[in-house]
C-alpha positions in Angstrom: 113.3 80.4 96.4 112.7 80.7 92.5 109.8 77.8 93.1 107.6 80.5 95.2 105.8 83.4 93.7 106.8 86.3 94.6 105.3 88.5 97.5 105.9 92.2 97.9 105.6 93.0 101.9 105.6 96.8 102.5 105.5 97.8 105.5 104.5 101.6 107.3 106.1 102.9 110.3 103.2 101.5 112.9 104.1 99.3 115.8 103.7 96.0 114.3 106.8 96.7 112.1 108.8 96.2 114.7 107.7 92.6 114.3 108.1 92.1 110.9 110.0 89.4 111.3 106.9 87.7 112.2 105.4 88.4 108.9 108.2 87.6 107.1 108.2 83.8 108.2 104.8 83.3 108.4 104.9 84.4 104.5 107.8 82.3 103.7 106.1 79.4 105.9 102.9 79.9 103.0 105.2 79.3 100.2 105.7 82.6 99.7 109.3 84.7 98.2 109.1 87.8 100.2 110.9 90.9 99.3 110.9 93.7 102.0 110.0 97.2 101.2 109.8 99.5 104.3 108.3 103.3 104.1 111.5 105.6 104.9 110.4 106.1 109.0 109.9 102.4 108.8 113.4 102.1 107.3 114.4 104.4 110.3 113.1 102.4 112.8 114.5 98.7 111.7 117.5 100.7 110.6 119.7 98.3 112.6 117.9 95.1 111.7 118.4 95.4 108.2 121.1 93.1 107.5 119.6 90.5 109.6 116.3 90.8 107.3 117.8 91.2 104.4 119.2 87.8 105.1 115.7 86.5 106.3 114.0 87.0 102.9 117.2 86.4 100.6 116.7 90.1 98.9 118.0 93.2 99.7 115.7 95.0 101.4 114.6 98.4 99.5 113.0 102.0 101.0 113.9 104.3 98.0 113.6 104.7 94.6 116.5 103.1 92.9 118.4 105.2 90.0 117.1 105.0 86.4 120.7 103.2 85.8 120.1 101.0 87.9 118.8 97.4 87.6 115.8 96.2 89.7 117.3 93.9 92.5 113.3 92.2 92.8 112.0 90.3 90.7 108.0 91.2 89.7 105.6 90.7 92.0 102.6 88.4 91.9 100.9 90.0 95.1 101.7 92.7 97.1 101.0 92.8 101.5 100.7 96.3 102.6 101.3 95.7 106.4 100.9 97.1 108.9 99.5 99.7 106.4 99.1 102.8 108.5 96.4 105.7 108.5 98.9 108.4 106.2 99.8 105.7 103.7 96.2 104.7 103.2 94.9 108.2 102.8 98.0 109.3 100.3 97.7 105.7 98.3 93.7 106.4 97.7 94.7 110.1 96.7 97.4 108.6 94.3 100.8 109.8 96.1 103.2 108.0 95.2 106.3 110.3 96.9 108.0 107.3 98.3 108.9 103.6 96.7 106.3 101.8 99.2 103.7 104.1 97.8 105.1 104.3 94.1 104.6 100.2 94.1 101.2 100.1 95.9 99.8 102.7 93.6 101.1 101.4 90.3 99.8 97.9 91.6 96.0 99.1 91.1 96.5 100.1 87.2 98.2 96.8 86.9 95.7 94.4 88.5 97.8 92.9 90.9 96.4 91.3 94.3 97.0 93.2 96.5 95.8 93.1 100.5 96.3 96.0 103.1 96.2 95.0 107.0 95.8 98.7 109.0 97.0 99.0 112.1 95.7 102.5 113.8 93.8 103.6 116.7 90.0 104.6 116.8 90.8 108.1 116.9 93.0 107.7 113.7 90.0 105.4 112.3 87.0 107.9 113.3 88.5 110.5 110.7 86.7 110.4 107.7 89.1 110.9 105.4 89.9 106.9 106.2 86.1 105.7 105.1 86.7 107.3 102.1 90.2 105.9 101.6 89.3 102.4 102.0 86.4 102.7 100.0 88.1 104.2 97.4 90.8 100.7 96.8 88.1 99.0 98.0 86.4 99.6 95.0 89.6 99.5 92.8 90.2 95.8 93.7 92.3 96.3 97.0 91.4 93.6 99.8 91.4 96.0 102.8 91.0 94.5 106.2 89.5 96.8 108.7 87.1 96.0 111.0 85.8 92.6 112.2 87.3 90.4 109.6 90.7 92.1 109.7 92.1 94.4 112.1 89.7 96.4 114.3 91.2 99.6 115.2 92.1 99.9 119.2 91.9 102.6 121.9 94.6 105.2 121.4 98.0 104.1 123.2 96.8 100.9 123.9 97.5 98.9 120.9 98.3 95.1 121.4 101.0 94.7 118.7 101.3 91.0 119.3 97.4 90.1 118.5 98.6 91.5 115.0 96.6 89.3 112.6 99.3 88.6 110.0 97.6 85.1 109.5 93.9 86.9 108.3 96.3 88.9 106.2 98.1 86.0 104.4 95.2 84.0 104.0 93.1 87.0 102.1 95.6 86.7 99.5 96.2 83.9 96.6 97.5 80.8 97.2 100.9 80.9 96.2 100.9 77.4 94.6 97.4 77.8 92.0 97.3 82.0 92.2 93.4 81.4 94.3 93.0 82.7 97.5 93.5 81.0 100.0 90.0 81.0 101.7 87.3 81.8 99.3 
């Protein structure tokens, strides 16, 4: 997969993880080399499916901050997917947290100008707080695609999520083409 650029998929503990899979192909379908990163209750709730995607992307698949002696098992990215980006990892990412390896890359991303697109997935409860319209106005406004509302994912009634109308393919297509580095609609 050394042809492809490189795509960093990080994903939140929020019901469409459990299909990542999905994500992964459709990805690697668009030409892109996907590495996994998974937030640690992400990590906890694929726990068993690691090996299998591990073996799906080609990478090891990372939650944690490796040691300072050890070397990086990804290469760099050229975009990064933050999905299904969840309502606690968009509030700490705008606030710069960066207390876990999903949010260490997704914060460090901004400073270095890297594309990067986040595809929510939370109920209207979760998206009627207002710490959120802040959030996404905040990497809005520091070059982060975020896709909530009509042209992305529009946040559903609590408990009644539909984790299969997940719009992985709005998310892939908001970010560059992997071949020329241009988006691929727009």
């Amino acid at each position: 997969m050394t042809d492809s650029r490189v795509l960093y998929l990080i994903a939140c503990a929020a019901p469409p993880a459990q299909r990542i899979g999905t994500g992964i192909e459709k990805a690697q379908a668009a030409g892109w080399d996907v590495c996994l990163v998974l937030t640690p209750s992400a990590a906890r709730w694929l726990d068993e499916e690691l090996p299998e995607l591990a073996k799906l992307t080609g990478h090891p698949v990372r939650t944690a901050y490796k040691l300072p002696q050890q070397a990086d098992v990804f290469p760099p990215p050229d975009a990064l997917l933050v999905a299904p980006a969840t309502f606690n990892t968009i509030n700490k990412w705008a606030q710069g947290i960066a207390d876990t390896l999903a949010l260490g890359l997704v914060t460090e991303a901004i400073g270095l100008q890297l594309p990067v697109v986040a595809l929510p997935y939370l109920n209207q409860a979760q998206a009627g707080h207002p710490a959120l319209g802040h959030s996404v106005d905040f990497l809005r406004a520091n070059g982060v695609t975020v896709l909530l509302g009509k042209d992305g994912f529009t946040p559903h009634i609590p408990k009644h999520g539909d984790v299969d109308a997940y719009p992985w393919d709005v998310a892939l297509a908001a970010l560059p083409c992997p071949e020329s580095g241009l988006r691929a609609h727009g």
